[in-house]
Each structure stands twice: as C-alpha cells, then as structure tokens.
C-alpha positions in Angstrom: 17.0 2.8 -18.0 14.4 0.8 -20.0 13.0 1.4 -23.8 9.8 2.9 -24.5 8.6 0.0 -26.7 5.8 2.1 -28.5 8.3 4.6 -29.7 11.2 2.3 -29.8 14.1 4.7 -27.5 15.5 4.7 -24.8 14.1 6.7 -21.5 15.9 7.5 -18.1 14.9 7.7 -14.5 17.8 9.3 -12.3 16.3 8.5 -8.5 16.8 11.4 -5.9 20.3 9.3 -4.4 21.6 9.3 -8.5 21.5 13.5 -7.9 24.0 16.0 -6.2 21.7 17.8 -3.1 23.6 20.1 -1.7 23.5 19.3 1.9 21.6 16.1 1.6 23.2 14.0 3.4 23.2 16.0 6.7 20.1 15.0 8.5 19.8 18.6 10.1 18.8 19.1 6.4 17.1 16.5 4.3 16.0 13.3 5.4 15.3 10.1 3.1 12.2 8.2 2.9 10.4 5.0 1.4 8.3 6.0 -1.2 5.8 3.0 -2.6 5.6 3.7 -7.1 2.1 2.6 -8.3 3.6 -0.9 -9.3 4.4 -1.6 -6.1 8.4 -0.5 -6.1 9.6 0.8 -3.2 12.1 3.5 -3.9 13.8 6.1 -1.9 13.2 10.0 -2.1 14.9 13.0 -0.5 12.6 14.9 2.2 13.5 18.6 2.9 13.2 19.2 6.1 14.4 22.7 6.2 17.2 24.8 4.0 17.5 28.4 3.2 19.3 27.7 -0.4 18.2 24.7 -2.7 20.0 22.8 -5.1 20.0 19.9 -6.9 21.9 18.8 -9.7 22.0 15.7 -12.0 23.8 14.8 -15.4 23.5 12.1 -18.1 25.4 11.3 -21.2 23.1 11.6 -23.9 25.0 9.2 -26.0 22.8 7.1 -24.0 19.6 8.6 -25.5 18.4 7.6 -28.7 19.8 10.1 -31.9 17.1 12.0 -33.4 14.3 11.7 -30.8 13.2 14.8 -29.0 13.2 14.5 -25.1 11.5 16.1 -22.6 13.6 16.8 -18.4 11.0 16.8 -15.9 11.6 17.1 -12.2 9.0 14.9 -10.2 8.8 16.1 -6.9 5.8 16.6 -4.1 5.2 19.4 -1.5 3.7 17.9 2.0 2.5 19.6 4.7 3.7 22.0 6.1 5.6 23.4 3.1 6.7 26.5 3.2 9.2 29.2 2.1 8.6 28.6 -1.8 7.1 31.9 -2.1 10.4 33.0 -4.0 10.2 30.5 -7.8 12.8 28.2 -8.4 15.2 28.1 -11.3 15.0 25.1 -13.5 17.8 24.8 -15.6 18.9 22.3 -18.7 22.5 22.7 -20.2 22.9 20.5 -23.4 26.6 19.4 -24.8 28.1 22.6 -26.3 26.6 24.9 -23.6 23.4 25.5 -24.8 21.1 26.2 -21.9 17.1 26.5 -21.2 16.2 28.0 -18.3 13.1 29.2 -16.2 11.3 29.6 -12.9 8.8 27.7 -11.7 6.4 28.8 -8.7 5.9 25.9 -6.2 3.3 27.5 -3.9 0.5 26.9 -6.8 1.4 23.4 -7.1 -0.9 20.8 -5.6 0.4 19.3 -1.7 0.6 16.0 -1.4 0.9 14.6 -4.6 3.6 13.9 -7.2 3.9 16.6 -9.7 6.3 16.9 -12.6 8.2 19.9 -13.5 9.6 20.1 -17.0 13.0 21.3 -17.0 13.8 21.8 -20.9 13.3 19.6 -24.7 16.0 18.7 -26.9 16.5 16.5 -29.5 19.1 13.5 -28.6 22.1 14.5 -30.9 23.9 11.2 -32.9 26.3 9.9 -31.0 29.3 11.4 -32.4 27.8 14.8 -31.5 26.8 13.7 -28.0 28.3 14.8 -24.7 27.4 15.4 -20.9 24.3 17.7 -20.4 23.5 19.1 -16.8 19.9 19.7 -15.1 19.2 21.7 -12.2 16.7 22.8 -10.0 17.4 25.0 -7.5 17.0 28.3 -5.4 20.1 30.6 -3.4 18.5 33.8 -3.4 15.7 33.8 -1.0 15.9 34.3 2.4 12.8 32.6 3.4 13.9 28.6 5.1 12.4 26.1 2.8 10.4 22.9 3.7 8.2 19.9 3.1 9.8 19.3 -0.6 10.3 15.6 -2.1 12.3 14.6 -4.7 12.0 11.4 -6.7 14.3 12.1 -9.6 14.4 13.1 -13.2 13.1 11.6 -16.0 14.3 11.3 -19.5 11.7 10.4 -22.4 10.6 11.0 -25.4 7.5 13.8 -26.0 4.5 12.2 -26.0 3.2 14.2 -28.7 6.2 14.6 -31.9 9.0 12.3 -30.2 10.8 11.7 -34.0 12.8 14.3 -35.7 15.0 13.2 -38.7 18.6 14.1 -38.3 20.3 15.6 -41.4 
C-alpha cells in the first residue's frame, strides 16, 4: 500500500504470491522467479510454465481504498518466449461488494513479448466505508484446450484514474 500524494488516496499493489493461482505452487506448473522493478526492488513473479486451464484470483477490502475516488484493476503481466496457447482470450473479471460484476476478454496473442503490459480488469468508485465490503478480481481461462505457456504475473494494482480520479459521494 502507499498514498498517491498528487491525488491524496490510497493505491494497492497485490504481488503474484498475495493471489490464489490455481496450481501454482506445483512446479510441474508454474515456477517463481526474481523480477528486478525499475527502482531497483527485486520482487517475485509467477512463471507459467505450462497449464491447460488458468486462473488467478485476488481480493481486497475496499474499506481500504479511499471513499469517493474512482479506481482502476489492472493485471500486469508479460508473455516470454515461447508463449503459446493464448489463441483462446482470457476472461477478466471484477466483482464489487453487493455482486456487481464487470467482465471481458482480453486476447493475449496481440500483446507485446517480453515486456510488462497491464491489463485493466474493471473501474469503480471506492464506496464510504460503511458501504464497503470484499470485491474479487480474476483473470483466467478453463475453456480451451490448447496448453498455455510463457505467461508472468506480477500482481494487481489498485489506483486512482489518471484522468477523473474524484467523484463526490452523495
């Protein structure tokens, strides 16, 4: 957690070992890896190494967020070489407190190999505190057949968006 000082809230970073990876901690499966941040933080990430259904799944209490702000979910994740099998999209998925979800698919084999690349799960606007419960991100796919590889995942991020982050609560 830390607060974004410009806009004066609170932002998240759930780390790939703060998710639930189905699977990921059997080697046959995912391995995890040092990954160096541009400050010089070394952090670790979850390699796929090979795995017919995907999923990953985090939460976060957004009594922790700041009331009234709207917040973007972004996956940030990178596809090495050889990646393969993501010919099928994967669902993204955001369920708020109250059961209010977002959902869509996003296709990996357009993204760019071999560098970090963020994929926005959903926007909401951090309820007061009083109103505020568990909400649920996902990303995963279980209906191809095709055996996935070469995905990394770094986490989740939690933060305001950049462009109309204030929205006054009635």
């Amino acid at each position: 957690m830390w607060v974004n000082k410009k806009v004066d809230c609170n932002c998240f970073m759930l780390y790939a070992r703060a998710l639930s990876i189905t699977s990921g901690e059997d080697p046959r499966y995912w391995k995890w890896i040092q990954v160096q941040e541009s400050s010089g933080t070394m952090l670790e990430a979850a390699e796929l190494k090979s795995v017919r259904s995907l999923e990953v799944h985090g939460r976060l209490d957004t009594r922790k967020l700041t009331a009234g702000v709207l917040y973007e979910v972004r996956f940030h994740v990178m596809l090495k070489d050889p990646a393969q099998g993501w010919e099928v999209p994967v669902n993204v998925r955001l369920v708020l407190p109250g059961g209010k979800k977002q959902e869509h698919k996003e296709n990996l084999i357009s993204k760019m190999k071999g560098q970090w690349i963020e994929i926005p799960v959903g926007q909401f606007v951090a309820p007061a505190h009083v109103e505020g419960g568990e909400m649920e991100f996902s990303l995963y796919e279980i209906e191809g057949e095709a055996w996935k590889q070469g995905l990394v995942i770094k986490g989740v991020s939690i933060e305001p968006n950049p462009h109309d982050y204030r929205i006054p609560l009635e």
